[in-house]
N, C-alpha and C positions, 0 to 999 in steps of 0.2 A: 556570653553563651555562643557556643559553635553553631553556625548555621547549616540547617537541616540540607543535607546532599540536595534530597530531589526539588526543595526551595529553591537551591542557588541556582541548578543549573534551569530550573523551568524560568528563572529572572536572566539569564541569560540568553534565552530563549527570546524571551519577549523584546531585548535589548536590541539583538538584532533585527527582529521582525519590522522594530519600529523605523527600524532603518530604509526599508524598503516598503513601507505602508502603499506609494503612489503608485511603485510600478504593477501593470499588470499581466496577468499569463498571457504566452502568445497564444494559447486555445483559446481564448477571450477576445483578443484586440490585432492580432496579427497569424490567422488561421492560417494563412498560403506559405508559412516560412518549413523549415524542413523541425525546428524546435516542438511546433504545432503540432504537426505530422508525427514526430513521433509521439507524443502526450497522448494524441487522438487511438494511435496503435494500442498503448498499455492502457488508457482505459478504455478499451473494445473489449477487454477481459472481465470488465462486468455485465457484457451483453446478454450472457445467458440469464444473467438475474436479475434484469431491467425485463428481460422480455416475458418473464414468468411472473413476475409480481412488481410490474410498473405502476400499479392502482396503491402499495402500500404505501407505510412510510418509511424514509430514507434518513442516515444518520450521516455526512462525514465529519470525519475526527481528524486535527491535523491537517486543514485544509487552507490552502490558500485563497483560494476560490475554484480552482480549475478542474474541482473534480465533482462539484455540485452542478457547476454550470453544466459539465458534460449530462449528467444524469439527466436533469432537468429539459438537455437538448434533445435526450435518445426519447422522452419520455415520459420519465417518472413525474408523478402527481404531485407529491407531499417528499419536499429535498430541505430536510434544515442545515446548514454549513456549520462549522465551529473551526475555533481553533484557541493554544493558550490567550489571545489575544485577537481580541475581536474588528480591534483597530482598523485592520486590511480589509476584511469582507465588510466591512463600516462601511470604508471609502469605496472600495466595488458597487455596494448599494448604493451611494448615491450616486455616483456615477450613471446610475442607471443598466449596470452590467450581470445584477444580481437579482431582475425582475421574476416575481412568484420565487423567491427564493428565501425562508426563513433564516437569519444569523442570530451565534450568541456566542459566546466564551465558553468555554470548557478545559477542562483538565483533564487527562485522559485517565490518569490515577485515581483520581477523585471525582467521580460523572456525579455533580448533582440532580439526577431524573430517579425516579422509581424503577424497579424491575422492572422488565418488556416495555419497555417506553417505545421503540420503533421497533418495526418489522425488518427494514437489514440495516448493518452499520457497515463502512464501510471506510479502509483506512488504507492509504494509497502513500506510501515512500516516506513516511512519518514514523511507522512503529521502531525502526532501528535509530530514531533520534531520542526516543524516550529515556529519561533516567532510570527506568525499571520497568522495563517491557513489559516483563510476567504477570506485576498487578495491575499494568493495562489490560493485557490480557482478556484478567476476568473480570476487569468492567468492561471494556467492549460487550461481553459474552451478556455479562448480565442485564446490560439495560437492552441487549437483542434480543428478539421474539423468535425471530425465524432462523438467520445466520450474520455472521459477521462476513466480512470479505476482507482479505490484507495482502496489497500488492507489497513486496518489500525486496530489497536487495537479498538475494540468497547465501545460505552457509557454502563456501568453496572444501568441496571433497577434498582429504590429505593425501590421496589415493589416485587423482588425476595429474600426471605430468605437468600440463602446459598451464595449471593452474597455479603453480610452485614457480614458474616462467616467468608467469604473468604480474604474480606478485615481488618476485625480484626486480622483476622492470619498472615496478613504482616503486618500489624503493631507491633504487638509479637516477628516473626520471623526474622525479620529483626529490629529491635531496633531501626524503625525510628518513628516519630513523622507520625500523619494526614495529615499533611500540607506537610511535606519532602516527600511523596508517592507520591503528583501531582505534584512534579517537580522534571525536572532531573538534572543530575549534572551542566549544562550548567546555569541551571535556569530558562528556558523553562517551561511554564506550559506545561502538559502532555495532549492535546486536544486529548482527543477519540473522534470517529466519532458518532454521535447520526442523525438514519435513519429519524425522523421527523423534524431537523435543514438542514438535506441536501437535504431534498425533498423541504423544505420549499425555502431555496437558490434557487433551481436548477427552481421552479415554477416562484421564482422572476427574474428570467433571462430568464422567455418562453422559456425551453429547452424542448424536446419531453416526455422522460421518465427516471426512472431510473429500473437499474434492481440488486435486492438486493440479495446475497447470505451470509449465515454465516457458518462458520465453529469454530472447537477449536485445538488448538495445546498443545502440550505438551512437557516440556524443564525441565530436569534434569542434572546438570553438571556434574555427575559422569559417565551418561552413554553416553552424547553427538556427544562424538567423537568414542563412538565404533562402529563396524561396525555393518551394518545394517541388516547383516546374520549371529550375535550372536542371539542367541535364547533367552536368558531371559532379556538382556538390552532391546531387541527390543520390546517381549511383552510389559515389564514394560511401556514402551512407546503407544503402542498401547491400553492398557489396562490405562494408564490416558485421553489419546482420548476420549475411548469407555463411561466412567464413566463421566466425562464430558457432552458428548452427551446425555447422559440417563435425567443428573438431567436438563438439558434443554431443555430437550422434554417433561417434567414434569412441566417443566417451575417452575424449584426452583433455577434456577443459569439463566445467561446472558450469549450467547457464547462469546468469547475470541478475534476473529476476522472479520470483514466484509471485504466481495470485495462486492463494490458499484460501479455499471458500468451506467456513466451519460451521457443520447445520449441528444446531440449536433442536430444533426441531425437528420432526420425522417428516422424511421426504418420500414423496411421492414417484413411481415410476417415469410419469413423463417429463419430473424433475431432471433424471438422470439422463435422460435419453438426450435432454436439451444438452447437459452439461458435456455427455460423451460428443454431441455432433462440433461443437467448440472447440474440442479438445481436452477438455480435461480428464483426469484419470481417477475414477472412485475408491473410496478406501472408507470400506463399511468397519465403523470402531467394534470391539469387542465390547458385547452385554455382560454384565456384573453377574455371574452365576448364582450371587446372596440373594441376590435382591438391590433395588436401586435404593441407594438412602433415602430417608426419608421414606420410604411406604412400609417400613414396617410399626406394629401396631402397640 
């Protein structure tokens, strides 16, 4: 019998995972490096929702450890970690690095929990490694109470120049084929998150809203692991940020990563208000003129 796609590649998954069980995040074990620093930037993007409901509970999916621990540092009360393989936040806990911090296994496809099982879930640079995003998706959705959160690599607009630039130059730079670019080694297409597919989802499920932020990062392996109070690695880093951000305010590039925060739930004003002073941009879903499913009689 042919083995089932999303089987193989979640055993693929775990293959490598097991590979790297000991190492751990530098937001864990090595905070001062510039690697750290930036980790600590992108998840600063769940602050507005730490800060409005740090008393709930907390889901992440796809996690290695370094986005629990964060939650747990800003905050958050009740943080359970997961990921295909529990192996690594195993060794994290006993380590001692994953203290008040719940672990388990999970499959992002198949969540064995109940509906509303936490109040937010939260899925950080994992959902474009998925074998089938979409019916992540709506289990994230559905075991969330309140909203989900998903930092992920963004879809690159057909319509920005230096994004068609930027993509010839990895294909140059790295000696790989068009085709080798949208998938990774597992064999996983590489799904980036495109803001009009997950509005359009999120509508089809009569969810409230979503609220969109983008940002861009920047990653150089030579200077990665230096610390974050050397002066010219650290520019160097700051100054591909900066440069980044310029030609997509000009709208001649795509930025690099969204957090896309999907409320579940009806939000409240000074939900928004939080969300707006952060940055982010609201986008209230259109109501079902029928009627929502389900309520009728």
């Amino acid at each position: 019998m042919t083995e089932n796609f999303s089987e193989a590649s979640y055993k693929r998954h775990k293959s490598h995972e097991a590979a790297h069980i000991a190492s751990v995040p530098t937001i864990i074990d090595r905070p001062d490096t510039i690697d750290a620093w930036r980790h600590q930037r992108i998840n600063a993007l769940l602050d507005p929702l730490i800060e409005q409901f740090s008393d709930k509970t907390w889901l992440t999916v796809g996690d290695m450890g370094g986005e629990a621990f964060y939650l747990k540092s800003r905050g958050a009360a009740n943080v359970t970690a997961t990921n295909i393989t529990a192996e690594k936040l195993l060794y994290l806990k006993r380590q001692g690095l994953m203290d008040g911090i719940f672990v388990e296994q999970l499959n992002a496809e198949n969540i064995n929990k109940p509906d509303d099982s936490f109040d937010i879930v939260v899925c950080k640079e994992s959902y474009h490694h998925f074998p089938r995003p979409p019916v992540a998706f709506y289990e994230l959705m559905r075991v969330a109470r309140i909203a989900v959160a998903l930092i992920e690599p963004m879809e690159r607009s057909s319509f920005r120049l230096l994004d068609f630039v930027k993509y010839l130059a990895k294909v140059v730079l790295r000696s790989k084929s068009e085709a080798a670019l949208q998938f990774e080694v597992s064999g996983n297409f590489l799904f980036r998150l495109s803001v009009p597919e997950l509005k359009k989802m999120s509508t089809a499920m009569q969810f409230n809203c979503v609220a969109i932020r983008e940002i861009n990062d920047f990653y150089h392996g030579s200077t990665n692991l230096r610390s974050a109070h050397d002066a010219v690695p650290m520019t160097f880093t700051r100054f591909g940020i900066a440069a980044q951000n310029i030609l997509c305010r000009t709208r001649l590039m795509t930025p690099g990563l969204i957090s896309a925060l999907v409320f579940k739930a009806p939000v409240d004003n000074s939900t928004f208000v939080r969300l707006r002073k952060h940055g982010y941009r609201i986008y209230r879903l259109p109501r079902n003129p029928y009627g929502p499913i389900g309520s009728q009689t």
